[in-house]
C-alpha positions as CSV (number, residue, x, y, z in Angstrom):
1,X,32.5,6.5,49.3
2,X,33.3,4.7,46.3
3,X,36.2,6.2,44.6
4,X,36.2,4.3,41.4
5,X,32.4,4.7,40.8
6,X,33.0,9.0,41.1
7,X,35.3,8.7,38.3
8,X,33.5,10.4,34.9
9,X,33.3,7.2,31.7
10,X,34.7,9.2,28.7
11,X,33.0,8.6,25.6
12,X,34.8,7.9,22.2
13,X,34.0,10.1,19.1
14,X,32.5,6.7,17.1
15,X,30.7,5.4,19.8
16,X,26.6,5.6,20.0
17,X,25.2,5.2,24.0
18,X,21.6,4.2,24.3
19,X,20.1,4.3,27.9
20,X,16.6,3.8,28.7
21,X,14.4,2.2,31.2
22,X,17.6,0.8,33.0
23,X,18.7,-0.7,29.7
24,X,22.0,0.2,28.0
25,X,23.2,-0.1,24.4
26,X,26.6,0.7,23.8
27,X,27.4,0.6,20.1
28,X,31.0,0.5,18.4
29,X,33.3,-0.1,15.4
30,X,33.5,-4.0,16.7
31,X,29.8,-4.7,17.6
32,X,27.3,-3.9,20.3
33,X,26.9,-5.0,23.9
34,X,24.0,-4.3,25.8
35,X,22.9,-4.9,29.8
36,X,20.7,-4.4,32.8
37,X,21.5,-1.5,35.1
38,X,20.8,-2.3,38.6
39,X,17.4,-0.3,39.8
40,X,19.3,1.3,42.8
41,X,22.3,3.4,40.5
42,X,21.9,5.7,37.8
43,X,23.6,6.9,35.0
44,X,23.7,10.2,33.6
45,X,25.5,11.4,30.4
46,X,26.4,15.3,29.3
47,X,29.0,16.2,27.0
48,X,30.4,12.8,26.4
49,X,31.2,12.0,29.5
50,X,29.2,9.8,31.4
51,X,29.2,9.0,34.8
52,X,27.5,6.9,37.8
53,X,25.6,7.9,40.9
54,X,23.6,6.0,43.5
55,X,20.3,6.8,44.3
56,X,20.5,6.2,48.0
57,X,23.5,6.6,49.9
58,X,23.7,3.4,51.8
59,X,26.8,1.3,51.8
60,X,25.3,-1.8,49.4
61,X,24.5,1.3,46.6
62,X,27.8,2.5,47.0
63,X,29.5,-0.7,46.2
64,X,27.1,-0.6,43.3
65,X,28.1,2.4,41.8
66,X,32.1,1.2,41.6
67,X,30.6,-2.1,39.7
68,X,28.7,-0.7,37.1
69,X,30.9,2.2,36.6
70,X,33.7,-0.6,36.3
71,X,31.2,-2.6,33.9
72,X,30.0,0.6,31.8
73,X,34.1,1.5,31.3
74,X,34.4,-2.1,30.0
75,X,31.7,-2.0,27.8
76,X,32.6,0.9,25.9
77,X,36.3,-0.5,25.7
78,X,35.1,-3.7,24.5
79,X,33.4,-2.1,21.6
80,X,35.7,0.6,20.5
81,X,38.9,-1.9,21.6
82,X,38.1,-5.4,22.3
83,X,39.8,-7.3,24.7
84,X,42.7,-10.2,24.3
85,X,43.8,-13.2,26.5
86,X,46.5,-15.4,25.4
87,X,47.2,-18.8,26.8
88,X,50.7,-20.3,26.1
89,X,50.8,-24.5,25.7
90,X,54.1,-25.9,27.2
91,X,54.9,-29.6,26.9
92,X,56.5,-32.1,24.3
93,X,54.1,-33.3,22.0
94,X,51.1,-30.6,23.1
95,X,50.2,-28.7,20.4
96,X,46.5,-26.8,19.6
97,X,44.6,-26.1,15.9
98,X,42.0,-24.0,14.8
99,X,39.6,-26.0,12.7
100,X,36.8,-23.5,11.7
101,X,35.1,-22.2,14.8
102,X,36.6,-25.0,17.1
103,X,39.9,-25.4,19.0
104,X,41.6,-28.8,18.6
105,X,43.9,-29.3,21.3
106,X,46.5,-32.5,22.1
107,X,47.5,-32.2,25.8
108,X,48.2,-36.0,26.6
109,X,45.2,-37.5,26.4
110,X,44.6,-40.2,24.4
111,X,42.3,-38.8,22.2
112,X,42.7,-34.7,21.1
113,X,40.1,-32.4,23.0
114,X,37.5,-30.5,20.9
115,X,36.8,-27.2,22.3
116,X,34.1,-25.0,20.4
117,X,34.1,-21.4,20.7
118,X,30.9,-19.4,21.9
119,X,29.1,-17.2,20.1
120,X,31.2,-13.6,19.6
121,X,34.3,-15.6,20.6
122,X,37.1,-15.9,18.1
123,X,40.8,-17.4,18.1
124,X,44.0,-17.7,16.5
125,X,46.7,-20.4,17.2
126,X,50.2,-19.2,16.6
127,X,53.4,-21.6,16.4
128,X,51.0,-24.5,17.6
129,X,51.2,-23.8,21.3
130,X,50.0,-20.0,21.7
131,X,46.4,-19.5,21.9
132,X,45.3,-15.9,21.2
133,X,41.5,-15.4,22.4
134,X,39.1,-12.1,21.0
135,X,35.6,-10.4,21.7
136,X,34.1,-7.2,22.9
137,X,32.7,-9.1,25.9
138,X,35.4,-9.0,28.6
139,X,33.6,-11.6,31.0
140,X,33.0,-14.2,27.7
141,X,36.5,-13.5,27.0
142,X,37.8,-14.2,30.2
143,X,35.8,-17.1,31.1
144,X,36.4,-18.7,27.6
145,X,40.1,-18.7,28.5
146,X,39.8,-20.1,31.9
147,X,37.4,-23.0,30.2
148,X,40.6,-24.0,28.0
149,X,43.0,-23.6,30.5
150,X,41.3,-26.4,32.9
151,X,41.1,-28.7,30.0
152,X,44.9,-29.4,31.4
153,X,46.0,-26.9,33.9
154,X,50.0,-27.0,34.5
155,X,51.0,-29.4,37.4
156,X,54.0,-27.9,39.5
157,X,57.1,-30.7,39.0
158,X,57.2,-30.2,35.1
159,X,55.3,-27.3,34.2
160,X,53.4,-29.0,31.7
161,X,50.0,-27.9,30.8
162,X,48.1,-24.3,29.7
163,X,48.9,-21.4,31.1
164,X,47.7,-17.7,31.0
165,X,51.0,-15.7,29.1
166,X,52.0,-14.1,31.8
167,X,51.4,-16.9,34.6
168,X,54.1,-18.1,37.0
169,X,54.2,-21.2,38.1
170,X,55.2,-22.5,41.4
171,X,57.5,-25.3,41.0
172,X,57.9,-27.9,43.2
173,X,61.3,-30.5,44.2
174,X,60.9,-34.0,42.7
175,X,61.7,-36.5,45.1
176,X,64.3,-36.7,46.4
177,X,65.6,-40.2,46.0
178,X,65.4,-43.5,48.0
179,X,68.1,-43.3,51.4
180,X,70.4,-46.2,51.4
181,X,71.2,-47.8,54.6
């Protein structure tokens, strides 16, 4: 059985839950956010508290049950929280802006990289080389930092590159020198 999915979703005071015909609507003080339950789980909510159950008990519904309890808990937190990923730019001469809803960033190539935000996305560069990234959406979130980290991931002899904040990075001995004879 799926331990996570058993667990009871809390509700906060300011937040309004809409579910019907497999559709939820979870409304906050920082937006709304609303998806597609999956026909074989359930949800069921009762004194502020909601919680998951499968309708069948086969192992593929169980599994189900821990996701969308997982993606219901993340919903609500997105919209009563938000969620925050911040990159850290490391280099000499790399550097990022914020020009209106775009990220300018100068990692080495010979022209500066243009990186536009999506829709219920927003940023803020601090001391030129820390990106701070914001939204309800955890998965937008997410995946918006991982699309400016590969612009110029960090290589392993220098370190140079983006990196999540709290990344480590493998380094790796340069060579070693030529052997005289």
């Amino acid at each position: 059985m799926s331990r996570v999915g058993k667990k009871p979703i809390p509700i906060p005071d300011k937040t309004k839950i809409s579910y019907e015909n497999k559709i939820l609507t979870v409304q906050g003080e920082k937006g709304s956010l609303t998806r597609t339950i999956h026909p074989e789980v359930d949800l069921e909510i009762e004194d502020g508290v909601m919680s998951v159950t499968p309708l069948t008990n086969n192992r593929n519904c169980r599994a189900l049950q821990g996701l969308t309890r997982s993606l219901v808990d993340n919903m609500i937190t997105g919209v009563t929280a938000g969620f925050e990923r911040t990159l850290e730019i490391s280099g000499i001469g790399y550097r990022a802006e914020l020009k209106g809803n775009a990220i300018i960033l100068n990692v080495g190539y010979s022209q500066p990289v243009q990186f536009d935000l999506p829709e219920g996305i927003s940023a803020s560069v601090e001391r030129n080389n820390i990106i701070k990234i914001f939204g309800i959406d955890k998965q937008k979130v997410g995946s918006t930092a991982a699309s400016i980290r590969k612009i110029r991931p960090p290589e392993p002899y220098k370190g140079k590159g983006i990196k999540y904040a709290k990344e480590y990075i493998r380094r790796k001995a340069g060579k070693a020198g030529a052997k005289q004879t």
